[in-house]
Structure formats: C-alpha cells, structure tokens
Backbone bond lengths (Angstrom), bond angles and torsions (degrees), N, CA, C in turn:
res aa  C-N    CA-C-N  psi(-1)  N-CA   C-N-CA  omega(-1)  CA-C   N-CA-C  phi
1 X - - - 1.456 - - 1.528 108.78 -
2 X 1.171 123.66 132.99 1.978 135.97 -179.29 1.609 92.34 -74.16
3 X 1.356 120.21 142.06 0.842 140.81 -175.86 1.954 98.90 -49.60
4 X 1.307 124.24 177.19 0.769 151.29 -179.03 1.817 120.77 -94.98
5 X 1.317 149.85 80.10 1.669 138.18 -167.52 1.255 140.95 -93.04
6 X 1.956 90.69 83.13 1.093 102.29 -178.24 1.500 142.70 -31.33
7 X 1.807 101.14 -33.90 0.987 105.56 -173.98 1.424 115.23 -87.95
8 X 1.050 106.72 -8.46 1.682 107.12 166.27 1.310 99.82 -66.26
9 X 1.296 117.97 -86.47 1.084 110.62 179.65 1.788 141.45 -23.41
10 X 1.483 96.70 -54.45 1.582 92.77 174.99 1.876 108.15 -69.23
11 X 1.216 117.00 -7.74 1.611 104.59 180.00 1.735 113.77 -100.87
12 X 1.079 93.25 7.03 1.689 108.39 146.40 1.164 119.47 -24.32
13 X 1.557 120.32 -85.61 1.544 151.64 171.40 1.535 95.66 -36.14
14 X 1.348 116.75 -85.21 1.427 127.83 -178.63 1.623 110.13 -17.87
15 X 1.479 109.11 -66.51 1.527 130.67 -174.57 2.098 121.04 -65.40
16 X 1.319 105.07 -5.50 1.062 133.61 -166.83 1.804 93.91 -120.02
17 X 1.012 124.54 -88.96 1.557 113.16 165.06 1.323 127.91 -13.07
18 X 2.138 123.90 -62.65 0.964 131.38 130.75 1.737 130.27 -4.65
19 X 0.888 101.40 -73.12 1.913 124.38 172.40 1.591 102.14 -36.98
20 X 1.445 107.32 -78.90 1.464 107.01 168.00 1.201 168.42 -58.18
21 X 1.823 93.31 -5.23 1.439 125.36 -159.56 1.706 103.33 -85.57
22 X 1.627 96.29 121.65 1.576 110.31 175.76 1.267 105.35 93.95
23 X 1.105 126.74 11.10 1.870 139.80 170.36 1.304 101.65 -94.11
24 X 1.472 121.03 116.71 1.529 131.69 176.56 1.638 102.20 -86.70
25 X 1.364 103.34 155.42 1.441 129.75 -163.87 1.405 84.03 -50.70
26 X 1.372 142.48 -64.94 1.172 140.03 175.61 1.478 134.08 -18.86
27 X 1.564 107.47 -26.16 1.367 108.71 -132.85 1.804 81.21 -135.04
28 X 1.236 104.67 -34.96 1.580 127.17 167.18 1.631 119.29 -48.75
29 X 1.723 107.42 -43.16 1.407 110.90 169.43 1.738 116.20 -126.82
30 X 1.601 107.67 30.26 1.336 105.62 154.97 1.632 124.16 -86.51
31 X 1.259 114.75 107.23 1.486 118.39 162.13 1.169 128.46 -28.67
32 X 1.286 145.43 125.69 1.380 168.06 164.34 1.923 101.08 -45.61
33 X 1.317 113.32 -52.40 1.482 120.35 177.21 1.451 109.40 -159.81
34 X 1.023 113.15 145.18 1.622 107.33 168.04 1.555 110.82 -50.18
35 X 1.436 84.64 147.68 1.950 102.06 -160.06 1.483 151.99 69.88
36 X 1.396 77.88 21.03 1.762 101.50 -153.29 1.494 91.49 -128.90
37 X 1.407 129.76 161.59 1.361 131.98 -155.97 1.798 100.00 -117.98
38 X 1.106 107.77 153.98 1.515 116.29 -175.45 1.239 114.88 -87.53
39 X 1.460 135.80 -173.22 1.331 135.74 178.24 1.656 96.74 -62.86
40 X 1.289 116.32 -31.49 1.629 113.00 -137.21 1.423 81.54 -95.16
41 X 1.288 123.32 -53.89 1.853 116.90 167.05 1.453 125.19 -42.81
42 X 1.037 116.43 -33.90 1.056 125.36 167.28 1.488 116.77 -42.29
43 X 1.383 109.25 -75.05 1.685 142.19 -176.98 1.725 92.09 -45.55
44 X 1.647 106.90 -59.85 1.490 107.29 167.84 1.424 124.55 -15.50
45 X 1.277 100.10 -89.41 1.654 131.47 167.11 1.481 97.77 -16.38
46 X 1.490 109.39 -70.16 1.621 106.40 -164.98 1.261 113.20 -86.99
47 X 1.346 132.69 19.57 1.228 146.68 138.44 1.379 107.82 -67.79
48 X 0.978 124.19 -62.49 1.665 147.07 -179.50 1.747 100.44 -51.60
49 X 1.325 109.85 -60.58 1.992 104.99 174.00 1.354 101.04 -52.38
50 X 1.246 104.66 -73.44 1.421 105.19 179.53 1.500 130.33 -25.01
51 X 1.051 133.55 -19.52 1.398 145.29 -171.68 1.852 98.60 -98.58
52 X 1.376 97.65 -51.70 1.825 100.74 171.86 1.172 105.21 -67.48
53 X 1.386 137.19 -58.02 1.136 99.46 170.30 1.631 169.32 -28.07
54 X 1.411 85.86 -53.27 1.272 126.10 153.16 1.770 116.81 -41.32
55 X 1.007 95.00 -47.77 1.637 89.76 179.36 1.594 108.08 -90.51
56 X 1.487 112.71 -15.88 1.620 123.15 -170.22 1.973 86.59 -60.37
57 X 1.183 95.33 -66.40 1.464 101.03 174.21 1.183 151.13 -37.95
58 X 1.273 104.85 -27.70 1.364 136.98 -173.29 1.865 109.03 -90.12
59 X 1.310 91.38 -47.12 1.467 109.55 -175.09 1.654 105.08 -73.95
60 X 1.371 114.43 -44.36 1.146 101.11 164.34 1.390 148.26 -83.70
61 X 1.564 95.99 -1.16 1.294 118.33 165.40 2.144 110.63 -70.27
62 X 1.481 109.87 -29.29 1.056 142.62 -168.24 1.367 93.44 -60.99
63 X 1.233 124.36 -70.90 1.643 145.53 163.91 1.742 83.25 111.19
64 X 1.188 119.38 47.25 1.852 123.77 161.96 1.675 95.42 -86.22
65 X 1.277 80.86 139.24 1.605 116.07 -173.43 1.984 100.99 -74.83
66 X 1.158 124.73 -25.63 1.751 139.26 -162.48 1.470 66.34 -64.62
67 X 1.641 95.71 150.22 1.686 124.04 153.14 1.440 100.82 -75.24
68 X 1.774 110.40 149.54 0.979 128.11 176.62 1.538 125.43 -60.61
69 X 1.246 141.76 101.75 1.457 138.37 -156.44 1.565 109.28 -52.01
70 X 1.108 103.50 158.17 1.651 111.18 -178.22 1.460 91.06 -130.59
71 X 1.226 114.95 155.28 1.525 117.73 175.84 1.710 108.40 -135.95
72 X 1.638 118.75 163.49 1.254 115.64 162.42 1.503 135.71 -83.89
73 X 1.281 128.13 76.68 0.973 138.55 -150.48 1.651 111.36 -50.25
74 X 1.126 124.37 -48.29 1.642 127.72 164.95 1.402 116.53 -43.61
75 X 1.728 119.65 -47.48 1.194 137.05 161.55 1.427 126.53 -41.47
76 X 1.199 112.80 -74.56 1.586 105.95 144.43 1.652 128.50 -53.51
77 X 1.281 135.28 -32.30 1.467 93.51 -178.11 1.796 107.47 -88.51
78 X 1.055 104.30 2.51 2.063 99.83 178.24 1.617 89.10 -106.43
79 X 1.105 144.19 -8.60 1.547 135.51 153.76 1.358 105.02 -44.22
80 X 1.792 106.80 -61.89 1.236 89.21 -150.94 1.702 102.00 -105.85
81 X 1.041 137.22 15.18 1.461 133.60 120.54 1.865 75.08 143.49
82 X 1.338 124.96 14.19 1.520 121.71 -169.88 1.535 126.74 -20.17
83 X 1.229 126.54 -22.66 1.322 135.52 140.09 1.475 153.36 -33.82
84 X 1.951 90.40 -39.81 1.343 102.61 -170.89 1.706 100.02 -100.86
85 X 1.261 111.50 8.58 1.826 115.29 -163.20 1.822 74.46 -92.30
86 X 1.881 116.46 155.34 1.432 112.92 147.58 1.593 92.76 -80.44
87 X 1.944 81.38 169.27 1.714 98.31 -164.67 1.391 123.75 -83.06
88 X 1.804 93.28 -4.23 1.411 107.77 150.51 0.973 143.17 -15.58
89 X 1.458 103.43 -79.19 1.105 134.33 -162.93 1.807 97.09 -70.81
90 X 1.061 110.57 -65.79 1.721 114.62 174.27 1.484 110.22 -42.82
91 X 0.869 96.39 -17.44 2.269 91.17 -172.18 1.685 85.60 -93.07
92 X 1.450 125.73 -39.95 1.571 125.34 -177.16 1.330 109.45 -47.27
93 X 1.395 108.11 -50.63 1.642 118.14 -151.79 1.890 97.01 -82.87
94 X 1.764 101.76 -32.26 1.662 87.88 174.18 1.206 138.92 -77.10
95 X 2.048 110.17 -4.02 0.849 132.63 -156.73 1.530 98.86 -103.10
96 X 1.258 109.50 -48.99 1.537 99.53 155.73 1.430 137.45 -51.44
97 X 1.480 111.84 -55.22 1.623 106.94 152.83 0.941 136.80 9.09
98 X 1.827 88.43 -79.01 1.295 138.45 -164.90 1.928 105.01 -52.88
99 X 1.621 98.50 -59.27 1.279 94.52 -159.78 1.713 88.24 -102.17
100 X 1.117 126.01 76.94 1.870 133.46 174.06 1.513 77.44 -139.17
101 X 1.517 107.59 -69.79 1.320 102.88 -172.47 1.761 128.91 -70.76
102 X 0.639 135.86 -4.70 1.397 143.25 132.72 1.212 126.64 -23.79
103 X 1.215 103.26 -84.25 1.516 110.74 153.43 1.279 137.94 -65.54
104 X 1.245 128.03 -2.75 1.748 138.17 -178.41 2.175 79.20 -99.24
105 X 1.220 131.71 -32.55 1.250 121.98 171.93 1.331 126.40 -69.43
106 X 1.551 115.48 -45.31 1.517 127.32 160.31 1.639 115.80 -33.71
107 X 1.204 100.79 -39.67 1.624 104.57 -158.60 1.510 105.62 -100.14
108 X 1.319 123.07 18.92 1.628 124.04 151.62 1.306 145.73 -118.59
109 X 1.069 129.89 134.21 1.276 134.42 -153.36 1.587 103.82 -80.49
110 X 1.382 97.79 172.44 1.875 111.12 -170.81 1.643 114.23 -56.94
111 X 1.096 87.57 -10.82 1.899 95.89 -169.67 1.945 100.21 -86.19
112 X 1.373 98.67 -41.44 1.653 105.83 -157.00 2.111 77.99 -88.11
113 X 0.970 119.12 -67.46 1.412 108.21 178.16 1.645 130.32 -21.12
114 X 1.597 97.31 -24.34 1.502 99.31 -165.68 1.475 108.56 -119.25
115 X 2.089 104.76 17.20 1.357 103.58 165.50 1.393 104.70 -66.63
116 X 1.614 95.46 174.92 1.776 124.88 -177.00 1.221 107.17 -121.19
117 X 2.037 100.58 149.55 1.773 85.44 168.02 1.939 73.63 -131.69
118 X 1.627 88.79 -161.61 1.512 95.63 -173.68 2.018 87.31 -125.09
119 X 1.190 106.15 144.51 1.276 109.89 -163.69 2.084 93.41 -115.01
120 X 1.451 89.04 151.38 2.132 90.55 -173.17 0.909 102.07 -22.83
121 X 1.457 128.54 -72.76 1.655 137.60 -160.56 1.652 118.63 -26.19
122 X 2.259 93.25 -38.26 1.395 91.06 -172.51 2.344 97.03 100.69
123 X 1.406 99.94 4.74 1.607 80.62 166.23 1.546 101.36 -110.76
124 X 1.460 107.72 171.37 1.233 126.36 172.67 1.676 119.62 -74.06
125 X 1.429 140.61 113.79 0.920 124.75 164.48 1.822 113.19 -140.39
126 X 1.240 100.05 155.91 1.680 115.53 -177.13 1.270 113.38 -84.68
127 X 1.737 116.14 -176.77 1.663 111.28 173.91 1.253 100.82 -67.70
128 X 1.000 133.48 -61.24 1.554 130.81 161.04 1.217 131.49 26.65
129 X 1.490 89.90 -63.45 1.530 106.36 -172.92 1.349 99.92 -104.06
130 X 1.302 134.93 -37.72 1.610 130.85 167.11 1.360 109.40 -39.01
131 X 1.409 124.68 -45.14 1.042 122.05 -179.80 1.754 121.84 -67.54
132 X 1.528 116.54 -65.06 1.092 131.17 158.31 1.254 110.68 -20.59
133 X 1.050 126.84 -81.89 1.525 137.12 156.55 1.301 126.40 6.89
134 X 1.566 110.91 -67.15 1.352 132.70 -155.08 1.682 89.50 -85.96
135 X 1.468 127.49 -42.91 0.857 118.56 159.96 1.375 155.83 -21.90
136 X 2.013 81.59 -65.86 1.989 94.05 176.68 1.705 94.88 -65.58
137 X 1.495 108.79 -17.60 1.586 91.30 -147.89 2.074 94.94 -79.04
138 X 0.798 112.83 -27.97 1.753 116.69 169.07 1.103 100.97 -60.17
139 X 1.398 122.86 -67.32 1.854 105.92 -178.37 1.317 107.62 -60.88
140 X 1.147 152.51 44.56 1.358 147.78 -167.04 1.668 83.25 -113.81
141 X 1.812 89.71 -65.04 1.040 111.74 -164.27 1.845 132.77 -102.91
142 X 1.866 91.38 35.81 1.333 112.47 156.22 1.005 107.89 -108.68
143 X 1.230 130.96 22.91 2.100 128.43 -164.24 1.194 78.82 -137.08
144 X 1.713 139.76 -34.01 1.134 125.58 165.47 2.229 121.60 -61.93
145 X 1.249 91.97 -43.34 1.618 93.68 177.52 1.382 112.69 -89.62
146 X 1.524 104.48 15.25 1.356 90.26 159.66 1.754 109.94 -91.23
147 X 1.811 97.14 -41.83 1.521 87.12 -173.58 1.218 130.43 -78.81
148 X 1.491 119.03 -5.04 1.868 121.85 166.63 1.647 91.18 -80.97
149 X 1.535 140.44 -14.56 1.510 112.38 167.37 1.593 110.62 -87.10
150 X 1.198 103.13 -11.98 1.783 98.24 169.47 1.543 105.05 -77.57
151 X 1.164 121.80 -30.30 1.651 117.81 -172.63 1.332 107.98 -85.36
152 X 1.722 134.03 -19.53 1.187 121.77 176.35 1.604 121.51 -107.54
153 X 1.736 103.56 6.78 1.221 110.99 170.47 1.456 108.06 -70.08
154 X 1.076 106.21 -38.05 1.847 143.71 -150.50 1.268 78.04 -63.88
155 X 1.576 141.50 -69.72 1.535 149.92 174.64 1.731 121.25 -43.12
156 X 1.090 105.94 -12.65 1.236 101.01 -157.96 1.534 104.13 -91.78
C-alpha cells in the first residue's frame, strides 16, 4: 500500500480559506441560481463530509463488519439551515475535523493503515482511499466556489 498524503490532505483547509478570501458575508451566501448551493453551503457540506468521514475512519479502524454510511448531502445542509450559519464557522468546524484526523492518521502503523471497510456500493476500500477521496472530493468543490464567486462577482 503507497503511503497515505497528509499533506494533501491537511492543505485542504488552507486551499478552501484561499477560495473565499475577500468574499463578503453577502456574497458568501448568494446563490449562483435558484437551487443551487452558496459558498457558505458549500463549506456546510464539507463540514458535513467531514463528519462522515470521520466516522468512515473510525469504523474502519473499528474492524466493524456494517458498510460504511452514505448520507444525503442536500438533506443535511437545508436540515440544518446551512445558510443561515457564517461560513466561518463551517471552515472552523472543517478545520478541526480536518486536523483530529490528521493526527488520529499519523499515529498508525502499516498494519492499521492497510485496514478495509466496505463502502454503500458494497466495494472494498482502505484509508488510502478515504483519504484520496476526501480530497478529490474538496477539489470538486473548489472549482465549484470558484464558479458561484465568478457568478456573484458578475452581480456586484
């Protein structure tokens, strides 16, 4: 198994901070189009992975046999009103996450690194790929906050 990259991972936060910087609270939870999520939903969301993750990890650190939970991500961030939080606060809570798990990764050896869980779908995957993962899935969704800040600059 290839090592694990932390530093991808921990520059997540960094690259996401970046993303937002010089975007007023205004501009932070203006929508791109109706139905479509704001900067600050966004940040939500990956507050919201971040939390699954977290347990993806945990659980498979666990060596529990349960498939790895999948959640509704739209569901949760209009559950929990993800809009009305500043985006602050959501970049806080991912940043903590962020750096629990970091370090809950540092501190395992090649054996615990190269456990498995079974993911909804029903495939097999390692921290490896939890990690990797969590990754592409932020750059997914920094190419996303870039283009609702191109559409609400566009307004301004």
């Amino acid at each position: 198994m290839s090592a694990i990259d932390l530093q991808a991972f921990r520059q997540t936060h960094e690259q996401l901070a970046q993303a937002i910087e010089g975007l007023d609270e205004r501009q932070l939870k203006e929508k791109e189009a109706p139905g479509k999520w704001s900067v600050t939903e966004v940040l939500a969301h990956l507050a919201d992975h971040s939390i699954v993750v977290s347990f993806r990890i945990r659980d498979i650190l666990a060596d529990t046999e349960a498939g790895l939970p999948r959640f509704d991500q739209d569901r949760w961030v209009s559950g929990q009103h993800g809009n009305e939080e500043e985006a602050a606060e959501h970049l806080a809570a991912f940043a903590a996450l962020l750096r629990a798990n970091a370090r809950l990764l540092e501190r395992l050896d090649a054996g615990e690194l190269a456990k498995r869980g079974i993911t909804f779908k029903g495939d097999p995957i390692d921290l490896r790929g939890i990690v990797d993962g969590f990754v592409r899935h932020v750059g997914t969704h920094l190419a996303q906050i870039a283009r609702i800040r191109r559409a609400v600059e566009a307004v301004r």
